[in-house]
Phi, psi and omega in degrees: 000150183259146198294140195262104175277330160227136158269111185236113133296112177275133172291153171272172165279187192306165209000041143276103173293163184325085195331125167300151167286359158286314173338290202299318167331301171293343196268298161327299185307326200271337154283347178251011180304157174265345187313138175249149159144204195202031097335281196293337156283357170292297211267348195268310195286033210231034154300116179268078210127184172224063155251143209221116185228139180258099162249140174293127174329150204278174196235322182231162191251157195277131160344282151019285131300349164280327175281325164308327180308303189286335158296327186276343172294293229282010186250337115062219117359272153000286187277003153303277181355296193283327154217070177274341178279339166240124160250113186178164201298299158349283188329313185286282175330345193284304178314323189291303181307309161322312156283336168318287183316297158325292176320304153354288186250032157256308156340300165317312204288312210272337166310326196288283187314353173301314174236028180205090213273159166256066160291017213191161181273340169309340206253330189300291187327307192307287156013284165306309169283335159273004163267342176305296190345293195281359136297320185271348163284314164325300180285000201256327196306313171333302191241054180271001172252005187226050186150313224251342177345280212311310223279336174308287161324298158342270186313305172326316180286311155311328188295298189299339206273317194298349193245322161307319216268308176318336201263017166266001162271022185267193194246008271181044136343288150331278190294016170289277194325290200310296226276314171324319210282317206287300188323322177292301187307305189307337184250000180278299179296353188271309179303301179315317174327286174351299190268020171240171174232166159080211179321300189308303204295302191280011182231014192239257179346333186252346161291349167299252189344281209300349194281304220303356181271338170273354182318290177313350162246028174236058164072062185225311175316311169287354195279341169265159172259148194237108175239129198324284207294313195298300184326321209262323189299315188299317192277322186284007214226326159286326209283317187306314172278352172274320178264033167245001158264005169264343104014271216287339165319300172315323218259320173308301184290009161277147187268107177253031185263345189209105204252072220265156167279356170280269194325312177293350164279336191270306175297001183260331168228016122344278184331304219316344170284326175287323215275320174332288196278358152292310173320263190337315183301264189293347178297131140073027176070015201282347155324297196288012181241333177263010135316291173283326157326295189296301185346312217264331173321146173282118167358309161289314202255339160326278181311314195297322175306323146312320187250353157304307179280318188237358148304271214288338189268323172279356167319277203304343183267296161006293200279332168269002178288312163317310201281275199320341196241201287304352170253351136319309192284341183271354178274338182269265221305002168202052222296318172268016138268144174299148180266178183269129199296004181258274184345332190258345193275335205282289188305301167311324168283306191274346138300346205275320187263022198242008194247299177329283220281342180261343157286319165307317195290321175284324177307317193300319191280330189063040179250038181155147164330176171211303173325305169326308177318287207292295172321296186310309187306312172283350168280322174310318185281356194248349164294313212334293209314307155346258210302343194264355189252309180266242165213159175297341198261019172260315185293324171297297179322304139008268207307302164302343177296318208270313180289310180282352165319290200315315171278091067296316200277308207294289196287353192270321168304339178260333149339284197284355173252352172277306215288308196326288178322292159300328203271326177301330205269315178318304186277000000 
């Protein structure tokens, strides 16, 4: 293997602290091992160059990562699509695996730029080619269980391989090796799908999905280190681009050759649900409260608390953003019609799981009530009829009534505790 000839610290942006000398040791170490096998020639040879740079996890997230993001919405896009075309339960499962695998290795991404910023063209480029990938999953997904599997599997393989050969310039040797076998499997078995049908190709897809949700509780999690501020901002930054794609949902399913004052009304309160659940996200600072939680978290339970709070608790709010822009797009393209019960269920389901996945996420995090989240979510499941009885633009309404009390009763209350508070400090 070839030999590490200089070692360089790069300095960082603000409230980066100092690479420890073990980090760079292990960093050393992990190219100059004598060790063989292939793994480690996966994660190992994939020097660019025989220069070496040890940087301390990133502090703020980078262009870059934002033009990754936006690729990674559109696969996305991609699974509304699919399943506003089978709305059925079947249908949801299918749309659940796909994104599981995905999410995944978005997940993979934002740890990797977490202690490997793509400040530099060694780093930008690999980036670049793993945003193809997730663009060749992407055009893939409509027909990824009928066609489209190998091309699928591909872009997949590629995705995993590009994130391995980066995340061995990280300081975490160890947790690469632990972490290479399940992912190369999981995505290796996703590619076999591709060429079988029927029971085997979905008993293939669930053993993937089933290695990579234990992975982080098989020693794999704690092996990386985490800074708290790139993390919280990347997720918070996803969450943002997501509910601009149900935006851009909102304005294609307007009929726009005759732009009626019913329509414009209706799409003005279409918005008000993504702005709802923008609200819910971001009020009352809670980035910054789920932000100082990890900060202040021990280094081991720091990382499993990262994948509790923004893996496994952001799944159901993902999946209800989804959900929620496919019953949108049928209440705007028919607005003073009853919806069809996979539409009212759609909408309604997808508030449910996008308010449930922000109660786990404050439960997990300790930063804020939960309980309310949990209430709004079964007041949400409680419009279905509205659209199945009624019209669909009674049920959107609804639905925004139900999201927005609580943060109305939540500000008018820190309202009376900001007055409280000014009228004490007078006195």
């Amino acid at each position: 293997m070839p030999s590490v000839e200089v070692l360089q610290i790069v300095p960082r942006a603000r409230r980066a602290p100092c690479a420890p000398i073990g980090a760079i040791r292990r960093c050393a170490g992990a190219f100059g091992s004598p060790r063989r096998g292939w793994v480690p020639y996966l994660v190992g040879m994939s020097i660019f160059g025989r220069r070496l740079s040890v940087e301390v996890p990133a502090s703020r997230v980078t262009n870059l990562e934002l033009f990754f993001d936006l690729v990674f919405v559109f696969t996305i896009t991609q699974l509304t699509a699919l399943l506003e075309h089978e709305l059925s339960i079947a249908g949801a499962l299918r749309v659940l695996l796909v994104f599981a695998a995905l999410w995944w290795m978005y997940g993979g991404y934002a740890w990797l730029t977490n202690q490997v910023p793509p400040t530099t063209p060694r780093r930008q480029l690999p980036m670049l080619v793993a945003m193809a990938g997730f663009l060749i999953c992407a055009i893939s997904v409509p027909s990824v269980f009928d066609g489209s599997g190998i091309a699928f599997g591909i872009g997949y393989l590629i995705v995993v391989c590009v994130h391995l050969v980066m995340l061995n310039q990280s300081s975490t040797r160890k947790g690469v090796l632990r972490l290479a076998p399940f992912n190369l499997v999981s995505a290796l078995l996703i590619l076999v799908a591709g060429f079988v049908d029927g029971v085997p190709m979905y008993v293939l897809w669930v053993v993937a999905i089933a290695i990579q949700m234990i992975t982080p509780y098989l020693g794999v999690a704690p092996q990386f280190e985490l800074n708290a501020e790139h993390f919280v901002e990347r997720h918070g930054l996803l969450i943002i681009v997501a509910l601009g794609e149900s935006v851009i949902a909102i304005g294609l399913s307007a009929q726009t050759d005759n732009v009626s004052a019913g329509l414009a009304a209706v799409v003005v309160l279409a918005l008000a649900l993504p702005a709802a659940l923008w609200w819910t996200y971001f009020s009352s600072g809670d980035d910054l409260k789920a932000e100082h939680a990890l900060a202040t978290a021990e280094p081991g339970p720091r990382a499993l608390l990262a994948i509790r709070g923004y893996f496994y608790a952001h799944i159901p709010m993902l999946i209800g953003i989804l959900a929620i822009a496919v019953g949108m797009h049928q209440i705007i393209a028919h607005p003073t019609a009853r919806l069809g019960a996979a539409g009212s269920v759609a909408l309604a389901t997808g508030v449910a799981l996008f308010y449930l996945g922000d109660a786990e996420f404050r439960r997990v995090l300790q930063i804020g009530p939960s309980r309310v989240r949990v209430l709004v979510a079964v007041a949400g499941l409680a419009t279905i009829p509205l659209g199945l009885f009624v019209a669909g633009w009674v049920q959107l309404a609804a639905a925004v009534a139900v999201v927005s009390a609580p943060l109305v009763v939540e500000q008018m209350r820190r309202t009376t505790a900001s007055g409280w508070g000014r009228l004490q400090e007078t006195h």
